[in-house]
VEXKEDREN-626240 format. One record per residue: residue in one letter; x, y, z of N, C-alpha, C, CB in turn. Coordinates in steps of 0.02 Angstrom, whole numbers, plus 50000, padded with zeros to 5 digits. Glycine has a CB too. Layout:
BEGIN
AXYZXYZXYZXYZ ...
REM end
This chain:
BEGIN
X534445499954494533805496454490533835489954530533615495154418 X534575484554523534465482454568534415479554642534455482154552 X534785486154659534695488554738533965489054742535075496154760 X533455492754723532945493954742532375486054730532805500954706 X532755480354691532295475754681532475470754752532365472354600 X532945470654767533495469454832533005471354888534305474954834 X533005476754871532475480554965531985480054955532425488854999 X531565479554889530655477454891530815468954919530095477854784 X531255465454887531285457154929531325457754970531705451954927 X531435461855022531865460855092531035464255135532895467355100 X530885466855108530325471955140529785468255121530275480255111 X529395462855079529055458055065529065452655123529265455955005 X529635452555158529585447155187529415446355260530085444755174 X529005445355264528605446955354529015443255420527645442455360 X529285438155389529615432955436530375436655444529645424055398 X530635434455504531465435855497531335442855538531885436755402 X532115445655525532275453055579532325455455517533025454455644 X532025461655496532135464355459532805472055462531485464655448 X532975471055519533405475255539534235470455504533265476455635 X534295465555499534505461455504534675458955449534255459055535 X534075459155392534145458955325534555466455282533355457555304 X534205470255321534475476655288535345477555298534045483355325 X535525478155377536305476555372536485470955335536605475555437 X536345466455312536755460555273536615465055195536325450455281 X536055468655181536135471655111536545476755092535615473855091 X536825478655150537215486555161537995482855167536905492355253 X538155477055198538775475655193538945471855113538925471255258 X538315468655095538355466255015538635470154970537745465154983 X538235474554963538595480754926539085486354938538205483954910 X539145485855010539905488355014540395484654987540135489155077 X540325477055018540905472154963541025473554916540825466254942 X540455474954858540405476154778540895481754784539585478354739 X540815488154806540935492954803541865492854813540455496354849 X541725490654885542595490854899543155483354871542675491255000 X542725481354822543135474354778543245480254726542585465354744 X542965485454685542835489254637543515491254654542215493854634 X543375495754706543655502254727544585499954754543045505654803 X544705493254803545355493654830545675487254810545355494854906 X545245482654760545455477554735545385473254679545415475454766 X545205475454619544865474154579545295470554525544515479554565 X545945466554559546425464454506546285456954582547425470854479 X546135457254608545995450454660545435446654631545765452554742 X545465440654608544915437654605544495433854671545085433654558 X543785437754667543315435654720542675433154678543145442054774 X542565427854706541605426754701541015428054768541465417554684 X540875433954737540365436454786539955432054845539885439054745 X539865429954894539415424354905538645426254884539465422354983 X538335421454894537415425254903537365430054968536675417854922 X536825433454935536535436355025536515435255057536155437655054 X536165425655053536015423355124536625421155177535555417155115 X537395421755135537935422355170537925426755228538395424055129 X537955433455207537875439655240537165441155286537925444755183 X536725438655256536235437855322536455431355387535385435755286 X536665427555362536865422355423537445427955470537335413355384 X537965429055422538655429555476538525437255486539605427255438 X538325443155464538185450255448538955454455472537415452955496 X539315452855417540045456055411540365453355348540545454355476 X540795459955331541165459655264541275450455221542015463555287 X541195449155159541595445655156542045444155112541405442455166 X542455448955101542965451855082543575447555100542945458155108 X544025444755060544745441355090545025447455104545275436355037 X545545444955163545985448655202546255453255155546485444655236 X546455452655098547155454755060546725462255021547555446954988 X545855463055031545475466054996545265472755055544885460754965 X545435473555110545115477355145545415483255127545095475655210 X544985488655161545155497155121545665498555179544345504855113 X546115499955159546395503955200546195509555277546575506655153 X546305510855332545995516655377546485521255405545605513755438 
REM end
């Protein structure tokens, strides 16, 4: 539920790249996902969104990335 309250904000908002917003929401919740998934004994504090809309890449500490 609130992924979808996430993309009605993002889609409300006329100003900005909306291409732009959406990748910063897609790397947000990958973070969530891969802090869950490959590191979840690391303590992280999520930043805000508007982190990920400025820089639009992981922000994940080094020691947290998934394996390839």
């Amino acid at each position: 539920m609130t992924h979808l309250l996430f993309v009605m904000a993002l889609s409300s908002d006329p100003s900005g790249d909306l291409c732009d917003k959406m990748k910063a929401l897609e790397l947000f919740l990958q973070d969530q996902e891969d802090h869950k998934e490959y590191c979840p004994d690391l303590e992280w504090q999520q930043p805000a969104i508007e982190t990920y809309r400025e820089k639009l890449e992981s922000q994940l500490p080094k020691e947290c990335k998934k394996e390839e």
